[in-house]
DSSP file (Angstrom, degrees, kcal/mol; ACC not computed):
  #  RESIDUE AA STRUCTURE BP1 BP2  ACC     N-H-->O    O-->H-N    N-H-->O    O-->H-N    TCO  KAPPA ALPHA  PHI   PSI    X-CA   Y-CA   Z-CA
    1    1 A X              0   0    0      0, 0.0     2,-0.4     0, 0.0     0, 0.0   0.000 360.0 360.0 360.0 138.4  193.4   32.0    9.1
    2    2 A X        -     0   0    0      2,-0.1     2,-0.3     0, 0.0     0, 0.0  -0.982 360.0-173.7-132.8 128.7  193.0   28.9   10.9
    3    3 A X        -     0   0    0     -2,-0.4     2,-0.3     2,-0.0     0, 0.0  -0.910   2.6-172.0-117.1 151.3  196.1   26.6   12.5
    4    4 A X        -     0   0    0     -2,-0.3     2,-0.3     2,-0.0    -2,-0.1  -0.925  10.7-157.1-155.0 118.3  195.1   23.5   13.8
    5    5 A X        -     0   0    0     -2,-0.3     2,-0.5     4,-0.0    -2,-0.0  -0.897  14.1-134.6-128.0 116.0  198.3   22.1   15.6
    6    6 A X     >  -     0   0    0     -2,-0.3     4,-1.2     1,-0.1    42,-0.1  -0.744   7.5-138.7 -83.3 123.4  198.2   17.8   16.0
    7    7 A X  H  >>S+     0   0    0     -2,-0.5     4,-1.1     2,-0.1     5,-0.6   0.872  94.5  59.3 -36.2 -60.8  199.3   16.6   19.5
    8    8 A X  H  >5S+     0   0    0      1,-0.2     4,-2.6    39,-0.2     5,-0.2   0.887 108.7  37.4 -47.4 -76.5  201.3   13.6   18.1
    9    9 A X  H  >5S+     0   0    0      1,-0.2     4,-3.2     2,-0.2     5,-0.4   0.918 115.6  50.9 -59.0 -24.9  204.0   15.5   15.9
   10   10 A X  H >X5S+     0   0    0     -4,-1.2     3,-2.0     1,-0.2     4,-1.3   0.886 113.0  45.0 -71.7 -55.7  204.5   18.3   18.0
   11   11 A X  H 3X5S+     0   0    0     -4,-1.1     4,-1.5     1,-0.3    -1,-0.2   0.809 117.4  53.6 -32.6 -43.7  205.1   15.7   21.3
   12   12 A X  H 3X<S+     0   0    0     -4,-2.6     4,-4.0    -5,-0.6    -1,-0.3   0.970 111.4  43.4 -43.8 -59.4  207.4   13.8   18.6
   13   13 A X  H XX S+     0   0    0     -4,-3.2     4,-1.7    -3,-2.0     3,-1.5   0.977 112.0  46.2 -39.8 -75.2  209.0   16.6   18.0
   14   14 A X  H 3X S+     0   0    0     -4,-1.3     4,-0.8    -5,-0.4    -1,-0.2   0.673 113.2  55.8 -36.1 -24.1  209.6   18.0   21.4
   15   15 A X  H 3X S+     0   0    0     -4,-1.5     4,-1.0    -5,-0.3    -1,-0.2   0.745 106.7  50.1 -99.9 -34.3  210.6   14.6   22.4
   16   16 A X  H <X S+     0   0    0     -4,-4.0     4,-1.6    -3,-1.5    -1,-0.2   0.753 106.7  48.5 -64.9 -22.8  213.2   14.4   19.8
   17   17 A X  H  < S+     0   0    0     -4,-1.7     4,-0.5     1,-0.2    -2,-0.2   0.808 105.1  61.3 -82.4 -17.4  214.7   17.3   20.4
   18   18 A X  H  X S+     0   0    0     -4,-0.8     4,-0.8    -5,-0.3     7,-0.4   0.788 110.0  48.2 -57.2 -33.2  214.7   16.1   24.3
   19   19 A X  H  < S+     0   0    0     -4,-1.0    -1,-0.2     1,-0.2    -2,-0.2   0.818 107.3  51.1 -67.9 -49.5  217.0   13.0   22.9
   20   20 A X  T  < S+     0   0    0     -4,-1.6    -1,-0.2     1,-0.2     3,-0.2   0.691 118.1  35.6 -78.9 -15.3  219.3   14.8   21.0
   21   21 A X  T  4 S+     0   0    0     -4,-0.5     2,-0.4     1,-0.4    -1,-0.2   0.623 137.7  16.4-103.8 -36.1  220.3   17.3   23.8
   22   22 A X    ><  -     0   0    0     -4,-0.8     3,-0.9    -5,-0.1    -1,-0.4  -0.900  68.9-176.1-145.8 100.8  220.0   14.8   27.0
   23   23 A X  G >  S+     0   0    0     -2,-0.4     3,-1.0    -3,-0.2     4,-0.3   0.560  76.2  75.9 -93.2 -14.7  220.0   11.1   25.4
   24   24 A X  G >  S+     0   0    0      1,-0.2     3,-0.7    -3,-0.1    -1,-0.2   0.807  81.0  57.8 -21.9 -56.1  219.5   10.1   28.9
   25   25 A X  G <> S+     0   0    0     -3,-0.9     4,-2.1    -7,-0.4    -1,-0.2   0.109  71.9  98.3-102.2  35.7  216.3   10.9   29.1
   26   26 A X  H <> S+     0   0    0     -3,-1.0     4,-2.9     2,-0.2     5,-0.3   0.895  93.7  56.6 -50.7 -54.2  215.0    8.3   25.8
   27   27 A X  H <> S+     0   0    0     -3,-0.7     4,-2.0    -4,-0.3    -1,-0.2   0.936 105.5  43.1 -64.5 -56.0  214.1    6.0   29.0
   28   28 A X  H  > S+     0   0    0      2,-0.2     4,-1.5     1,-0.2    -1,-0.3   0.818 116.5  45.2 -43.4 -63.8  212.0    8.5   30.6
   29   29 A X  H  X S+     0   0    0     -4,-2.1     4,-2.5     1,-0.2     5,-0.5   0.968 115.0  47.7 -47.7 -51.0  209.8    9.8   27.1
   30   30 A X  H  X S+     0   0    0     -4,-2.9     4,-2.8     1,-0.3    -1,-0.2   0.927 114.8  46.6 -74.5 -24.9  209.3    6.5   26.0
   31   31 A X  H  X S+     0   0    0     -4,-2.0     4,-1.7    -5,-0.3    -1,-0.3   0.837 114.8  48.7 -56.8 -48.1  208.1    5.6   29.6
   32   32 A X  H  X S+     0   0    0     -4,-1.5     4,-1.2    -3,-0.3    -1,-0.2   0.530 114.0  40.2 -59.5 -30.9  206.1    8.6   29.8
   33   33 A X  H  X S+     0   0    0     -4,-2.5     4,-2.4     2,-0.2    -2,-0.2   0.734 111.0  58.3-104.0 -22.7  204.2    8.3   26.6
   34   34 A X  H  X S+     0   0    0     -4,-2.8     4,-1.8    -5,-0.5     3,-0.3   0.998 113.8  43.4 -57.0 -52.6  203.8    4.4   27.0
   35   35 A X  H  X S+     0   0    0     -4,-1.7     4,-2.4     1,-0.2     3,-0.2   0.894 114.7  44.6 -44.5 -56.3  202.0    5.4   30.4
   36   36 A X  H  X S+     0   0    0     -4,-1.2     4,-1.3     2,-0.2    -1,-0.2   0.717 116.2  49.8 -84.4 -30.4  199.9    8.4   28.8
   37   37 A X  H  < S+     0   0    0     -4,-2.4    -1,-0.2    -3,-0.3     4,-0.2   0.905 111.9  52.6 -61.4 -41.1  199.0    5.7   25.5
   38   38 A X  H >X S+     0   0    0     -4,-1.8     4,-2.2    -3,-0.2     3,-2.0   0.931 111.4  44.4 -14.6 -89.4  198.1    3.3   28.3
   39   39 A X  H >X S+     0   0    0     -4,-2.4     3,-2.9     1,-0.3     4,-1.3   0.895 111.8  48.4 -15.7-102.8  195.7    5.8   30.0
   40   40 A X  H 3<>S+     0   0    0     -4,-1.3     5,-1.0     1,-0.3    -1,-0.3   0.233 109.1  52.8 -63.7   4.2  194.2    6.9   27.3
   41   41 A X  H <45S+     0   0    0     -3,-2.0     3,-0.4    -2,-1.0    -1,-0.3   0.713 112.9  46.1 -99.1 -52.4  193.5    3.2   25.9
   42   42 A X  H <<5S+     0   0    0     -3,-2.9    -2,-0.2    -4,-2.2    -3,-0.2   0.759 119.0  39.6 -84.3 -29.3  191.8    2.1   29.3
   43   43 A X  T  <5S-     0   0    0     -4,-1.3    -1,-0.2     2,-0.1    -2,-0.1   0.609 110.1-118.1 -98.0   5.3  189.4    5.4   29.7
   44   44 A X  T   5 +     0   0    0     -3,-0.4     2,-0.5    -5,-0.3    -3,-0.2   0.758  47.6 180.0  58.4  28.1  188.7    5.5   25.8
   45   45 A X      < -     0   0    0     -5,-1.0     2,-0.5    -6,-0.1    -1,-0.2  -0.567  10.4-161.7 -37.6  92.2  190.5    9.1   25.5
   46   46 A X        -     0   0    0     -2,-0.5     2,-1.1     1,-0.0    -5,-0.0  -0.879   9.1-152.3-106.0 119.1  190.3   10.2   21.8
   47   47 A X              0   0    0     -2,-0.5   -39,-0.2     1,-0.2   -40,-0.1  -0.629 360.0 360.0 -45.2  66.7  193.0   13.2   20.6
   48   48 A X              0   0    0     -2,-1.1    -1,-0.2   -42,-0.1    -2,-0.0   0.426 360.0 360.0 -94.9 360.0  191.0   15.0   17.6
């Protein structure tokens, strides 16, 4: 059996569940994943 687990939803996930518990930290994810979309846009960094 083979699982092959995508980066995007699970970060989604994790990131929702971060919201719903600590709605604080919304500023912080979205900040953090703008940077790390950023990044990976300027070194040509592809997630397969």
């Amino acid at each position: 059996m083979n699982i092959a687990l995508s980066i995007g939803p699970l970060v989604a996930l994790i990131a929702g569940i971060l919201i719903l518990a600590v709605p604080r930290l919304l500023n912080y994810i979205v900040a953090i994943y703008l940077i790390i979309i950023g990044l990976l846009g300027l070194f040509g960094g592809h997630l397969h």
